[in-house]
N, C-alpha and C positions, 0 to 999 in steps of 0.2 A: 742750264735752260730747262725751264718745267716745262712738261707736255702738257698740261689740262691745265683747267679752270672750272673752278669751283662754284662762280658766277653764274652760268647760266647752264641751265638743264640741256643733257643729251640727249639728242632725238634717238629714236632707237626703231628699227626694224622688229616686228612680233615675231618670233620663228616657233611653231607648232613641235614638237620634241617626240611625240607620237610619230611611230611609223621610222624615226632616223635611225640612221648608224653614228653612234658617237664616242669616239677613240676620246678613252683617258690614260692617260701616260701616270706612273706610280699608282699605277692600280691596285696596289696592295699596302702602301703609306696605308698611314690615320686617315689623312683626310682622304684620299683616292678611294677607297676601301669604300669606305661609309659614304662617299656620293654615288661610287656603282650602284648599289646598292638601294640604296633610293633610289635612281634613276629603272630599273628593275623592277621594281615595287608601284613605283607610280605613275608609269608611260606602258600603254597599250604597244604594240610591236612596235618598241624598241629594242635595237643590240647597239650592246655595249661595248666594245672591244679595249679591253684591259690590258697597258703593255705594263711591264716589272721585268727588274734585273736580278728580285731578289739578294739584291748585295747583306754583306752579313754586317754592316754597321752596327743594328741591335738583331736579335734573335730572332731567324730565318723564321722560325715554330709560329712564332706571333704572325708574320705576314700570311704563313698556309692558311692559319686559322681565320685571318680574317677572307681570305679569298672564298676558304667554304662556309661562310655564312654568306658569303655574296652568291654563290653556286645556291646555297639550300633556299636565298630568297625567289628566286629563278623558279626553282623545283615548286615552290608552294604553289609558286604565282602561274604553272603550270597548269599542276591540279586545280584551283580556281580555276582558269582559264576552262579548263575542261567542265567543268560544273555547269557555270555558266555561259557555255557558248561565246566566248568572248577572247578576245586578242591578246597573248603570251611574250613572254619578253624574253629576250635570248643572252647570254656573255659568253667572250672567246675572249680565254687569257692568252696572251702570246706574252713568252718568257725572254727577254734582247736587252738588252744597254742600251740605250738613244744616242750612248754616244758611239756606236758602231752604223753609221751612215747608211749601207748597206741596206742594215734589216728593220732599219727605220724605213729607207725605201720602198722595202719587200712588205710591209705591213701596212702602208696608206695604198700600195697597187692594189693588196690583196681587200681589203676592207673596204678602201673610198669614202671615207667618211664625212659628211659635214658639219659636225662640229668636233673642235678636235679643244681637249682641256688637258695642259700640260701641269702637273702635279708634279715631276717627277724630277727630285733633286737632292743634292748630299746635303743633308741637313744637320744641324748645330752650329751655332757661333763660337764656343772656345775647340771644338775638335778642328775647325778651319784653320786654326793658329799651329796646330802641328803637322797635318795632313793639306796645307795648302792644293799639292796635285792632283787630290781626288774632286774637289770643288770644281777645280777647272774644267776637268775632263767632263763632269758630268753638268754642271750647272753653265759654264759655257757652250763646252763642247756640242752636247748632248741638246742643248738648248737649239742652239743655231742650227743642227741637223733639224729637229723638227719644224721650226722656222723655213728650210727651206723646201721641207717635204710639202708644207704647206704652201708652199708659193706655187712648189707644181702640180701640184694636186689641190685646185681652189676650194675651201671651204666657206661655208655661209658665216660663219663664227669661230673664230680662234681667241681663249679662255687661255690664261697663264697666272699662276703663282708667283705673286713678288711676294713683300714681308716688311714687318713695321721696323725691322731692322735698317731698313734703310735709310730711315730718319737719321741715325746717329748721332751728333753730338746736338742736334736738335735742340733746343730749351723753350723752344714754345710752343704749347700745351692749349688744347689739343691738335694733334700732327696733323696737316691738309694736307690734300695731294698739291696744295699751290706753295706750301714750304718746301725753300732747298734743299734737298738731297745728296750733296756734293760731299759728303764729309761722312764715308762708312767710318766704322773704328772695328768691323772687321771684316776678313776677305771672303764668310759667306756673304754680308750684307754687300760688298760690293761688286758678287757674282749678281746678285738677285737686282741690282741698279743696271749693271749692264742689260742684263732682261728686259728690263722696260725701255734702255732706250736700243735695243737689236729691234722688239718689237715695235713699237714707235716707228722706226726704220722702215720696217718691211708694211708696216700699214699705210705709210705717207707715199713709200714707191708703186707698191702693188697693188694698195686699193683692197686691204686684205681687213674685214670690219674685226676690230681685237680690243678685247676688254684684261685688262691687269689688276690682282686683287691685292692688295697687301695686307696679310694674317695678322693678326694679333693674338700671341700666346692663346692657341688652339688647345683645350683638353677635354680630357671625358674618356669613357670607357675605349678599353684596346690602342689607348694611346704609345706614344711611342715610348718607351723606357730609359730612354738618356732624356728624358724632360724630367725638369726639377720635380714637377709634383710626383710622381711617378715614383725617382728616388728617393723622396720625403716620406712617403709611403712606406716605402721598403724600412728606413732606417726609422721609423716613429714603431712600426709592428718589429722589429729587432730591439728596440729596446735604445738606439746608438742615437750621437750626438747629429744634428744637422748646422751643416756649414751655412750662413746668412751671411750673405757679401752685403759687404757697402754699410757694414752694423746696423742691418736693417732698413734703413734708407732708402725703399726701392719700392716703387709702385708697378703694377701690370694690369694690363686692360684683360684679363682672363675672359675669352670667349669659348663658348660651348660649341661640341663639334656638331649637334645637332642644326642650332643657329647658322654656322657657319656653311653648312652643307645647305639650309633652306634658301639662304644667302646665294651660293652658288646656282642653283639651279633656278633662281629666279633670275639671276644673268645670263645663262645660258639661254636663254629663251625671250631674249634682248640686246639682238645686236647694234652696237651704234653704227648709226650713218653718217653724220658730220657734227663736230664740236670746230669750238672756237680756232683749232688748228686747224679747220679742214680735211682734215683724215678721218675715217672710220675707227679711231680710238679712244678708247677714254679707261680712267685709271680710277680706282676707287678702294677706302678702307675699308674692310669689315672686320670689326670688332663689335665689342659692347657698349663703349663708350662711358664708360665710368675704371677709370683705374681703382683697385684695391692694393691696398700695404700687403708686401709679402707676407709678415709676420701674421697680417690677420688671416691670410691663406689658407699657411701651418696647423694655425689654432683650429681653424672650422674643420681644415682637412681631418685633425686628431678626436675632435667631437665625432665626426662620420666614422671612423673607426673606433670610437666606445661604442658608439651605438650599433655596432655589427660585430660586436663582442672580437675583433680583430686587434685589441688592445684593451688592458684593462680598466675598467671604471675609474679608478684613483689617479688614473696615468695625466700627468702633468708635463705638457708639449711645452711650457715655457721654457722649463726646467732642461729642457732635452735641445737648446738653441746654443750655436756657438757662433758668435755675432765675430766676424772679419773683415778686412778692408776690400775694398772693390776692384773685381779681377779687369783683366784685361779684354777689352772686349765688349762689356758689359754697358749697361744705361740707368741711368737711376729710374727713369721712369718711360713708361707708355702710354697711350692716351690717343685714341682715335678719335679724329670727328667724322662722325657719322650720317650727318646732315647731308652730302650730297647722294649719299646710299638711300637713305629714307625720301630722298625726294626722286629718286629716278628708279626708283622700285620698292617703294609702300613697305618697306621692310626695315626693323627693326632689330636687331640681338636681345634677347628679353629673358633666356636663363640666368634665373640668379646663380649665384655662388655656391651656395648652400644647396641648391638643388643640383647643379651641377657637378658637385662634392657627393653630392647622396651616389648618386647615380655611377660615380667613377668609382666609389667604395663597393658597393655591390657587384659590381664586374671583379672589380681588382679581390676582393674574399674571395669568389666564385674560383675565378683565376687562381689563385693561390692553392685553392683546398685542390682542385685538378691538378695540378703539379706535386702533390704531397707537402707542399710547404707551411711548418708552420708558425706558429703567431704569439705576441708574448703571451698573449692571458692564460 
């Protein structure tokens, strides 16, 4: 059974974001990271109360770093604030597990927030196939803790991370939130299904207004480093071959984390009040809405790294593909529709590829020469 309909527009509540307290759970992810941050940047006395477990899935180093840009945006926005006589923004990271009940607890007593945006979850599709127990603990678990903190602790707006994973063996293009769901092909995507309908649940019982986003292949600077583009990067500046499942065959709706975060925070400040279920939920893609071939990815990724001298000039990314059969897990294609997004908040994904590419190359150089690493050319 689907929750939403795509049919008819969601009535929504306008909620003022100036002046809140708003708890984001993986506050230190890609995406968590880079919406503190914004939110910081662009709300008059705002705090933002940032939970993380820092787990060491990829490289603990990358999460500090993005937390003290989120800190130094704070500081700026200070001195501003000081300049001009004007209202300053605050962040209090608290370091916990969400799936330790407790200090989930101890964190909405101590905060009380109202809006609360849960980001925070084990993420990868093929690492779910080895490590099924950590999915659980943190994508169930951890899930339902917060769910319940929120029920006791009411908030004006609860924001959750689903994922285009969820589609799965899907074949019709592009995914609605009004296509079935029922058929993960893996047990992150069918942690991140359970999500919607826990949530669902708790909206229909408690009258709790909750919006659900389902990502689409999220990248850009300070992304996470077990995503493909990321280790495409690494093995096209080494010099080494890249593995291409599916011998290519594979499209992705590749959204910008810029987009994706404008995207969120334009929901955040939109709570629903009734859809066609009658509850305060509604569910919605954000992506770009245009799938690209992987292979054309690769190729533009390897352009952005000639042009950042990170590879050299003659360097030939075809030449460097090793085309194989399609892993377990995996989808041939992605493909949002975006139509009920753009009609219930004027908002669109509109980074290209190329600009997107640009942008993730010059961090990722950046990045690179700071750590001493270096590059073929």
């Amino acid at each position: 059974m689907e929750t939403t309909s795509t049919t008819t527009a969601t009535v929504k509540h306008h909620l003022d974001l100036a002046g809140r307290t708003v708890l984001v759970t993986g506050a230190a992810g890609f995406i968590g990271a880079a919406l503190c941050r914004r939110l910081v940047e662009q709300f008059d006395d705002i705090t933002v109360v940032g939970v993380d477990n820092f787990n060491d899935y990829y490289d603990v180093s990358l999460k500090e770093s993005r937390v003290l840009d989120i800190e130094c945006a704070v500081d700026a926005r200070r001195c501003l604030a000081v300049e001009d006589n004007d209202a300053d923004a605050r962040f209090e990271l608290r370091r916990g597990n969400i799936a330790d009940r407790d200090f989930v607890n101890a964190v909405f007593d101590e905060t009380r927030p109202s809006i609360v945006v849960n980001l925070a979850a084990q993420a990868g599709v093929r690492n779910s196939i080895d490590q099924p127990e950590r999915y659980v603990e943190s994508n169930i678990v951890g899930f339902f803790n917060v769910l319940e903190a929120v029920r006791n602790h009411p908030v004006d707006h609860f924001v959750f991370a689903s994922s285009s994973s969820v589609y799965g063996k899907n074949r019709v293009v592009p995914f609605s939130t009004e296509h079935c769901t029922d058929q993960p092909v893996s047990l992150y995507a069918a942690t991140k299904k359970s999500n919607e309908l826990l949530a669902y649940s708790y909206s229909e019982l408690y009258d709790i207004p909750t919006t659900g986003l389902r990502f689409f292949t999220v990248y850009g600077p300070a992304g996470r480093p077990d995503m493909a583009y990321f280790s495409f990067a690494d093995k096209l500046t080494r010099g080494e071959k890249i593995q291409v499942f599916n011998y290519g065959d594979c499209e992705r709706d590749f959204t910008y984390i810029d987009d994706v975060v404008e995207g969120i925070v334009r929901v955040l400040a939109a709570a629903p009040v009734i859809t066609i279920s009658r509850s305060p939920f509604a569910i919605y893609n954000i992506g770009k809405g245009h799938p690209d071939k992987l292979v054309k990815f690769i190729i533009l990724l390897a352009d952005e790294l000639k042009r950042a001298g990170a590879v050299a000039p003659c360097f030939d990314a075809s030449a460097h593909l090793e085309f194989l059969d399609a892993q377990p897990g995996d989808v041939p294609v992605t493909f949002a529709d975006t139509v009920p997004f753009e009609r219930d908040f004027s908002y669109c994904p509109s980074t290209s590829l190329k600009d997107g590419l640009e942008a993730f190359v010059q961090w990722y150089v950046a990045a690179c020469e700071q750590q001493g690493r270096g590059h073929a050319t």
